[in-house]
ZAMAR-891561 format. One record per residue (C-alpha): x, y, z. Coordinates in Angstrom, 1 decimal, padded with zeros to 4 digits. Example, Ala and Ser with C-alpha at 12.3 -4.5 7.8 and 13.67 -1.06 7.14 Angstrom:
% ZAMAR-891561
012.3 | -004.5 | 007.8
013.7 | -001.1 | 007.1
This chain:
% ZAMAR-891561
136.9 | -027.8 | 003.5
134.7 | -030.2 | 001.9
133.7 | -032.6 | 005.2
130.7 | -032.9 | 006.9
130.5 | -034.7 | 010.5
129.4 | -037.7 | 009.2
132.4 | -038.7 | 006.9
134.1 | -039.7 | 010.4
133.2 | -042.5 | 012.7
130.5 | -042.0 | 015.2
131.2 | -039.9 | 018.7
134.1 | -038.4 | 016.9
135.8 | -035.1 | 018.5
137.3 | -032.2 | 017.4
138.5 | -029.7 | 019.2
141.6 | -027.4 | 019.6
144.3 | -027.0 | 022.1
146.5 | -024.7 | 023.5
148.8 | -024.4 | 026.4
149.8 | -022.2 | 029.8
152.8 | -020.9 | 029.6
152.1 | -019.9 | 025.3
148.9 | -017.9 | 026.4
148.0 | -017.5 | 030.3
150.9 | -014.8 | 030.9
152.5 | -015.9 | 033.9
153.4 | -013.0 | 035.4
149.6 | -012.7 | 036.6
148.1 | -014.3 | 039.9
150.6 | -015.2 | 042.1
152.6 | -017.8 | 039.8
155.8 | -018.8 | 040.6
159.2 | -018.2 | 038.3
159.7 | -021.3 | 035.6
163.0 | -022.4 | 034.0
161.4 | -020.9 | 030.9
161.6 | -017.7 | 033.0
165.5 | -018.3 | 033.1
166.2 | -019.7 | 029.7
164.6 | -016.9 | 028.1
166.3 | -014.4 | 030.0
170.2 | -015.7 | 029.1
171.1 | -014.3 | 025.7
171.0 | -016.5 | 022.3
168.5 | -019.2 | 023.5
165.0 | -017.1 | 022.5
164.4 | -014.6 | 019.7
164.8 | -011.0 | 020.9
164.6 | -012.9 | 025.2
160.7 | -013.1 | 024.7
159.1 | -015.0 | 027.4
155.6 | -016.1 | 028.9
155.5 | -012.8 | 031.3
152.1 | -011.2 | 029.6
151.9 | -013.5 | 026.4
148.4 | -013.3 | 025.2
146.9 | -012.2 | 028.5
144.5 | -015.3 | 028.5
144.7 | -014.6 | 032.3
142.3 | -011.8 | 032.3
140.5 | -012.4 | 028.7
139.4 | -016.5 | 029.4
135.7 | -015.6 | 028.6
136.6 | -013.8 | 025.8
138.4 | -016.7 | 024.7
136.0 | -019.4 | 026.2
133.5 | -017.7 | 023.6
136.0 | -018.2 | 020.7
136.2 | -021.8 | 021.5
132.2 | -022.0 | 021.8
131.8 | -020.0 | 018.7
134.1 | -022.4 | 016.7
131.9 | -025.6 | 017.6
134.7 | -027.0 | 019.1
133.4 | -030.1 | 020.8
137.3 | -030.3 | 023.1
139.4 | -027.6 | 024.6
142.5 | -029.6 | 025.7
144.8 | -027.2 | 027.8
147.3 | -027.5 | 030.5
147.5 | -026.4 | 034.3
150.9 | -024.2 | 035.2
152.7 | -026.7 | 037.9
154.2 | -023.1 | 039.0
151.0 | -021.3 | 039.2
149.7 | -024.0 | 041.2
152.4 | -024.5 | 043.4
155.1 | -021.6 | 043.0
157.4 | -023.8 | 044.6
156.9 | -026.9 | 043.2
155.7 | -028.5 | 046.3
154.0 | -027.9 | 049.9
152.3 | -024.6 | 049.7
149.5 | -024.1 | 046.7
148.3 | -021.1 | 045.2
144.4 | -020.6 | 045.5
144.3 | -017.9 | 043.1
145.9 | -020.1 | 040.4
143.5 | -023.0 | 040.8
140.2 | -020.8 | 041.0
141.4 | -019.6 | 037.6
141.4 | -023.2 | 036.5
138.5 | -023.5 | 038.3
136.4 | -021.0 | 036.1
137.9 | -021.9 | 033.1
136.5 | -025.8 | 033.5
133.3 | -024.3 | 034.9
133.3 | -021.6 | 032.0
133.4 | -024.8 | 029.2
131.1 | -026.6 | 031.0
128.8 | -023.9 | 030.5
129.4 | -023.6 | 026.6
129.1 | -027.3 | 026.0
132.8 | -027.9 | 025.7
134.4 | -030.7 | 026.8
137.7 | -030.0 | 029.4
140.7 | -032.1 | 028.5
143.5 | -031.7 | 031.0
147.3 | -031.6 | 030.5
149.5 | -031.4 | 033.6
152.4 | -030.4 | 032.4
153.3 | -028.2 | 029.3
156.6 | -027.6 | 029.9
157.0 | -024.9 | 032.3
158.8 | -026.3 | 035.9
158.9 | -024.8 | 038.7
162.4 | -023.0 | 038.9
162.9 | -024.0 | 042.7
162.5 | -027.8 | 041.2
165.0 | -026.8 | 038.4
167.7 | -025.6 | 040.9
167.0 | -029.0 | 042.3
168.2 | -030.7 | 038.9
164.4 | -030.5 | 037.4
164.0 | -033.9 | 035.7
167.2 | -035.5 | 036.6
166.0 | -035.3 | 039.8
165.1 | -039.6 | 041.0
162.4 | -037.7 | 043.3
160.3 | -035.9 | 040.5
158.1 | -039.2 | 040.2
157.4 | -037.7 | 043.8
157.2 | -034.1 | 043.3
154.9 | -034.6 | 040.0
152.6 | -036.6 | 041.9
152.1 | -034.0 | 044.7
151.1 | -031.7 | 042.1
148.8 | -034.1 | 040.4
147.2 | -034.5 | 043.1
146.3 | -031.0 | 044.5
144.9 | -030.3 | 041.0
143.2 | -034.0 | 040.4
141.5 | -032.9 | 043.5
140.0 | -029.7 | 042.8
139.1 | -030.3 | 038.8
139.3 | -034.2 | 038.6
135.3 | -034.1 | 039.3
134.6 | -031.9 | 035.8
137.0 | -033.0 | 033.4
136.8 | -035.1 | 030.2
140.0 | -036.1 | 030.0
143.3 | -035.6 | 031.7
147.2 | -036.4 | 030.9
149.9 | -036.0 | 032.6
152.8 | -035.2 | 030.3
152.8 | -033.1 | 026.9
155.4 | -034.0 | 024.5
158.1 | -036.1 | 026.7
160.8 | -036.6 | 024.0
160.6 | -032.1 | 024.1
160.7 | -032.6 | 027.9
163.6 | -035.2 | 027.8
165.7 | -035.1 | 024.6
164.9 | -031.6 | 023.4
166.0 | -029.9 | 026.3
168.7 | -031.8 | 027.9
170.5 | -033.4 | 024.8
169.8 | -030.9 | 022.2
169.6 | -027.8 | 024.2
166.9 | -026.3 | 022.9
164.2 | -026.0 | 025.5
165.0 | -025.3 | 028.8
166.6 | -026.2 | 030.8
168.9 | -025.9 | 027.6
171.7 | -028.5 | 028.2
173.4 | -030.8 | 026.2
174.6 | -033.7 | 028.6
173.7 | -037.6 | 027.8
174.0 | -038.4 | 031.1
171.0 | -035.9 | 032.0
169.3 | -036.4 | 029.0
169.1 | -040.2 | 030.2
167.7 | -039.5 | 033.9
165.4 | -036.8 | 032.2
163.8 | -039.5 | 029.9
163.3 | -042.4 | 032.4
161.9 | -040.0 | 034.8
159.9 | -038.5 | 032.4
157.8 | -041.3 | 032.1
158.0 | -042.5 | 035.4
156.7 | -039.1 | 036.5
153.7 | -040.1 | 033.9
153.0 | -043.6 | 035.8
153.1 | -042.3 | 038.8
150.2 | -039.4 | 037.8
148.1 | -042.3 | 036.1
148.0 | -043.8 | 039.7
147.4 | -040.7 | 041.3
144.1 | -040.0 | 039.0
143.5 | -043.4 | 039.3
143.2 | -043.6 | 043.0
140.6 | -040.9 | 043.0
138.4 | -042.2 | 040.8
139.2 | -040.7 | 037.7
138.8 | -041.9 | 034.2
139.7 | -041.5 | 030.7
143.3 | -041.1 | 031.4
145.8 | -041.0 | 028.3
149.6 | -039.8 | 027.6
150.5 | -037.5 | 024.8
153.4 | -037.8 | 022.9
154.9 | -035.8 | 020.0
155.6 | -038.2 | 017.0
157.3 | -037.7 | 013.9
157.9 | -040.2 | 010.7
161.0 | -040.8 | 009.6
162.5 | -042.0 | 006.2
166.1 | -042.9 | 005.1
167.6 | -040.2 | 002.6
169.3 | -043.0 | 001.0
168.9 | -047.2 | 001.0
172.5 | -047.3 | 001.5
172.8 | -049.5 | 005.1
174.1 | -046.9 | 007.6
171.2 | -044.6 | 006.1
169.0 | -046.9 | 007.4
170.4 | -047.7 | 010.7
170.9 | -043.9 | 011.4
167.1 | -043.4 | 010.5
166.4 | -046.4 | 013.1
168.3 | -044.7 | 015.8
166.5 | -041.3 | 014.8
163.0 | -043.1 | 015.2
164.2 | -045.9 | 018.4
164.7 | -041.9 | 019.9
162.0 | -039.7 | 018.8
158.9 | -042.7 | 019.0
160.0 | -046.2 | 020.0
161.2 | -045.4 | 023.1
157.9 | -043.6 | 024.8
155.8 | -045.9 | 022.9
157.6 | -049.2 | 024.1
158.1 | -047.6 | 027.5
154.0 | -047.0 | 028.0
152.8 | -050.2 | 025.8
155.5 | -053.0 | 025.8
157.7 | -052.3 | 029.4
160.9 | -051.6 | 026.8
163.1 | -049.6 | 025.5
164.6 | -049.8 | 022.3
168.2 | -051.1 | 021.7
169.0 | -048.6 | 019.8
168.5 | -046.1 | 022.7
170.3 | -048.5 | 025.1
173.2 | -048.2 | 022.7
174.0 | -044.6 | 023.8
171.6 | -044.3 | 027.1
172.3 | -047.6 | 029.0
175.2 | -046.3 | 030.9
173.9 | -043.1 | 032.2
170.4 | -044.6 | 033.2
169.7 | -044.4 | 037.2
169.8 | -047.9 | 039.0
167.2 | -050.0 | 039.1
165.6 | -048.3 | 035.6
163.7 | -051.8 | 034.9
162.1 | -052.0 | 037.8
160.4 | -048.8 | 036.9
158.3 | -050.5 | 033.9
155.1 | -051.2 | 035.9
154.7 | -048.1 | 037.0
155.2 | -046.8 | 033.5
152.8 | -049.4 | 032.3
150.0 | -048.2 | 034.6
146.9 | -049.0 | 032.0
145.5 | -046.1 | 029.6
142.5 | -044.9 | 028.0
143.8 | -043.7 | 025.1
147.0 | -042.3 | 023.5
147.3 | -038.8 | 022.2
149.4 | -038.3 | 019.1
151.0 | -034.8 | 018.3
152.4 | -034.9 | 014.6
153.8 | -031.8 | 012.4
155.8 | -033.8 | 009.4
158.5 | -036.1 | 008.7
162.3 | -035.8 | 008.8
164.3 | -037.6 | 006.4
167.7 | -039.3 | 008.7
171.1 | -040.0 | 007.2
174.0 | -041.3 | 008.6
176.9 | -039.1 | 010.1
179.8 | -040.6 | 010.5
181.8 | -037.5 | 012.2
179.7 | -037.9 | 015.3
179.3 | -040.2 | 018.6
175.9 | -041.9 | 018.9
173.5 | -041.1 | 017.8
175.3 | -040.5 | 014.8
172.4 | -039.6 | 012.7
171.5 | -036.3 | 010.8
168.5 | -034.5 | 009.3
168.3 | -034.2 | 005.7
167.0 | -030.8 | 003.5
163.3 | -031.5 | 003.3
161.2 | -032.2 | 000.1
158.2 | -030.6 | -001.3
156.5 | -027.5 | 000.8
157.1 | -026.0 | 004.3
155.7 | -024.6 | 007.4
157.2 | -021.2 | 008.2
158.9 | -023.7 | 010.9
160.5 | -025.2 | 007.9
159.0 | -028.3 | 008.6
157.7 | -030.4 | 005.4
154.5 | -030.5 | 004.6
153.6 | -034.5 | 004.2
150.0 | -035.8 | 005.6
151.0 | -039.5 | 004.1
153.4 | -039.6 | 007.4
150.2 | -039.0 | 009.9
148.4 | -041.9 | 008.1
151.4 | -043.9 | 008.5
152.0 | -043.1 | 012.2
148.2 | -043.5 | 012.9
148.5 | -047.1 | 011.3
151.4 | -048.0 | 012.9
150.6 | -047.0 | 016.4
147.5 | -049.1 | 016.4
149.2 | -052.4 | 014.7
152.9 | -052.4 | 016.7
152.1 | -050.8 | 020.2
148.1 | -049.8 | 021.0
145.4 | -052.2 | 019.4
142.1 | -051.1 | 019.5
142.7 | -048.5 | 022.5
141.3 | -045.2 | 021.5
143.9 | -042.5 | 018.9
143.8 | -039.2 | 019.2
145.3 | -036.6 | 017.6
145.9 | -034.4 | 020.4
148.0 | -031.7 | 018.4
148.0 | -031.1 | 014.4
148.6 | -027.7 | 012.9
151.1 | -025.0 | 011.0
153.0 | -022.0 | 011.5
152.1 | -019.3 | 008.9
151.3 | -016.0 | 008.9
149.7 | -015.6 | 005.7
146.5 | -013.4 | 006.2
144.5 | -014.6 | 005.4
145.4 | -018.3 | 005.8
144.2 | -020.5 | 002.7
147.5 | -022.6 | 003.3
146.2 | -023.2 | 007.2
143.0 | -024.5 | 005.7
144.3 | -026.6 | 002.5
147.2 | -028.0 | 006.0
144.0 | -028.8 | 007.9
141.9 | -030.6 | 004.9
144.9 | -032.8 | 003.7
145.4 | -033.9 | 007.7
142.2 | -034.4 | 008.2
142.2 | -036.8 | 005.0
144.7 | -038.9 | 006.3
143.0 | -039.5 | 009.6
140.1 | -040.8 | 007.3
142.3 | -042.7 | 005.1
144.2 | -043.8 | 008.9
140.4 | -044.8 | 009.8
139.8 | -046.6 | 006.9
142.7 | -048.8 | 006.9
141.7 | -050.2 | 010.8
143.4 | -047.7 | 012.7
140.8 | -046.3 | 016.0
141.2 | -043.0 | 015.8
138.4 | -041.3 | 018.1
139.3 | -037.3 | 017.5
141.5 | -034.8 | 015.7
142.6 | -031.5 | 017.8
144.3 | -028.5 | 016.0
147.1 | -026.6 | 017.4
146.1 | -023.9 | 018.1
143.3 | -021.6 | 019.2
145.5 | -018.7 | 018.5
148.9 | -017.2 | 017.7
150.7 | -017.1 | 021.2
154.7 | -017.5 | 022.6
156.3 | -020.1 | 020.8
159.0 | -021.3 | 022.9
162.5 | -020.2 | 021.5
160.7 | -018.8 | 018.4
159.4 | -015.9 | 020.5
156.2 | -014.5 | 018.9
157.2 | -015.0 | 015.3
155.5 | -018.2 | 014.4
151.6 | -017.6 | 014.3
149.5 | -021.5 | 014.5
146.4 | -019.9 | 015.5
143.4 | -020.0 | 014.4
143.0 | -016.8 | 015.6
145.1 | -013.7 | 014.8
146.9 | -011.7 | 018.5
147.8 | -008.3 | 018.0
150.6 | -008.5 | 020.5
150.9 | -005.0 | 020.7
146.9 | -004.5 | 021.2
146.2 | -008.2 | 022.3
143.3 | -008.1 | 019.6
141.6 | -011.2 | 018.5
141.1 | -011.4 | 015.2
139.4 | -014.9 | 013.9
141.2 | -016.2 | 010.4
139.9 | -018.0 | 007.4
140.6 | -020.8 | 008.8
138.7 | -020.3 | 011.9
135.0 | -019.8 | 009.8
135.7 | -022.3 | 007.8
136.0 | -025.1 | 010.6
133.1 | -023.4 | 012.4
131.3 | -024.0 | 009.5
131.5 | -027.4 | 009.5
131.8 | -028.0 | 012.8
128.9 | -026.7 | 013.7
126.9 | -027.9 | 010.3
């Protein structure tokens, strides 16, 4: 990697991210069951029913892994709190043994000169919210603020950053219209609730942190670009539904108090009552926006389906051991795009950026990471206000219904052993990094 600190804007950050449920193992101190816990446990939904029980034991190894994250120059660690470690239940009673683990591992990066930046939620309810209908639920605005709370109260002091949601279209569309996240269903009328609440849920934690003080508050959102497989007309309108689903409808829901017509098309009907009124909450001002990005997907029309009526395309040129194309253009597109249609000059990050390979070692990783990282500077150049650049992720851990075959890490697990191994990739952006 050929970049020095100084070929990106002043106060950049870089940094790297991971998440609770992919690394803590959650069978440790006291933490409630999730609805992962139950989705991976019903047969077909995760390779070989892995779950989050002992994952990468980050539980019991965080200063071994703290000094990874020091040792890398990392200047950001952005990782999430368990709602179920905190509060097993979902609400009332909380867990002291899960917040003095978040507890030490602020206080730990404090101490190593990293920065803390806070994610809420990462996917993993609270199964006793679940068996309440989860995010269909009209009270989870409620129930999320409870939570953000109790942990606002004990880390909010110490942090960097905070936000409240990872990744809503995973939390909304993914799992309830597609099926392939928990809660694993594939109901519109659901899949409408979970959205709108989704980022209600997200207002309502703004004002929380808000209300004690707190700043640099943003929302993360995973983004992908999409492009027509053909010019022929219902090509393109399939590949406006695709993107009206997957980005216009979080970005015009946090920025512009909207949502898309395309969406309304199929989600209109099933929304809960009184969805407009909901849009100043939504709206509640932020810092910055986080953007997670992988690749594009190239839309077509198909006409033997219901709304939305669209379908993905092979991709072109090389993959990811996800499968997903390799194309940095698209991140230099988002990043543009974002800034001119939806966030001005407020602050870009790119919260999440990485691939799945398990190549050792990993000169693909690094030639992923150096063609990224030149489209944030071409992204830069052309106006857009990006402020940092995060990979995904620290090290190989659970990757949802992939199980523990798709390695992003920067570091190598032994599963068996729970070794950490650094990668290529890893001296090569702690050489820079710390240059």
């Amino acid at each position: 990697m050929n970049f020095t600190r100084a070929d990106f804007p002043d106060g950049f950050r870089f940094g790297v991210a991971t998440s609770a449920y992919q690394i803590e193992g959650h069978q440790f101190g006291g933490a409630g069951p999730t609805h992962w816990d139950s989705f991976a446990a019903t047969p077909g939904n995760v390779v070989r029913f892995e779950d989050g029980a002992r994952a990468c034991d980050h539980y019991h190894r965080l200063d071994e892994d703290l000094d990874l994250i020091q040792g890398l120059g990392a200047d950001v660690y952005r990782f999430s709190t368990s709602w179920a470690r905190v509060m097993p239940e979902g609400t009332g009673a909380v867990n002291g043994e899960g917040l003095d683990f978040y507890d030490r591992l602020v206080d730990g990066l404090l101490e190593r000169g990293v920065s803390p930046a806070l994610t809420l939620y990462h996917w993993e309810l609270p199964q006793a919210l679940a068996d309440r209908g989860g995010w269909r639920n009209a009270d989870m605005p409620h129930w999320f603020a409870e939570y953000t709370e109790v942990v606002a109260r004990r880390l909010g002091d110490r942090l960097w950053s905070l936000a409240p949601i990872n990744e809503p279209w995973c939390v909304g569309w993914l799992s309830h219209f597609d099926g392939h996240h928990a809660p694993g269903l594939r109901d519109i009328r659901a899949t409408a609730r979970a959205m709108h609440h989704v980022l209600l849920s997200h207002g309502r934690a703004i004002q929380v942190c808000k209300g004690l003080g707190m700043q640099n508050l943003g929302a993360v959102c995973n983004f992908e670009w999409a492009t027509a497989a053909s010019d022929a007309p219902e090509d393109m309108a399939a590949t406006a539904r695709y993107d009206a689903i997957y980005n216009r409808f979080f970005l015009g829901g946090l920025f512009k108090g909207e949502y898309p017509a395309e969406v309304l098309e199929g989600l209109a009907p099933y929304l809960p009552a009184g969805w407009q009124d909901d849009f100043a909450t939504i709206q509640s001002p932020l810092d910055w926006l986080g953007v997670n990005f992988y690749t594009r997907k190239r839309i077509a029309h198909r006409a033997d389906a219901p709304w939305p009526a669209y379908q993905e395309r092979p991709p072109q040129g090389p993959l990811t051991d996800m499968g997903w194309e390799i194309y940095p253009d698209a991140l230099h597109q988002f990043l543009t795009r974002a800034a001119r249609e939806y966030t001005g000059d407020l602050p870009i990050y790119v919260t999440e950026n990485g691939m799945a390979s398990a190549t050792t070692p990993d000169p693909d990783r690094i030639a992923y990471l150096d063609e990224h990282l030149r489209a944030v500077q071409a992204a830069v150049a052309d106006g857009a206000p990006v402020a940092g650049y995060f990979v995904w992720s620290l090290m190989d851990n659970y990757e949802w219904a992939l199980g523990y075959e798709k390695r992003f890490g920067l570091v190598h697990v032994d599963f068996e052993t729970l070794a950490r191994t650094p990668k290529a990739s890893y001296h090569a952006l702690a050489d820079w990094w710390r240059s």
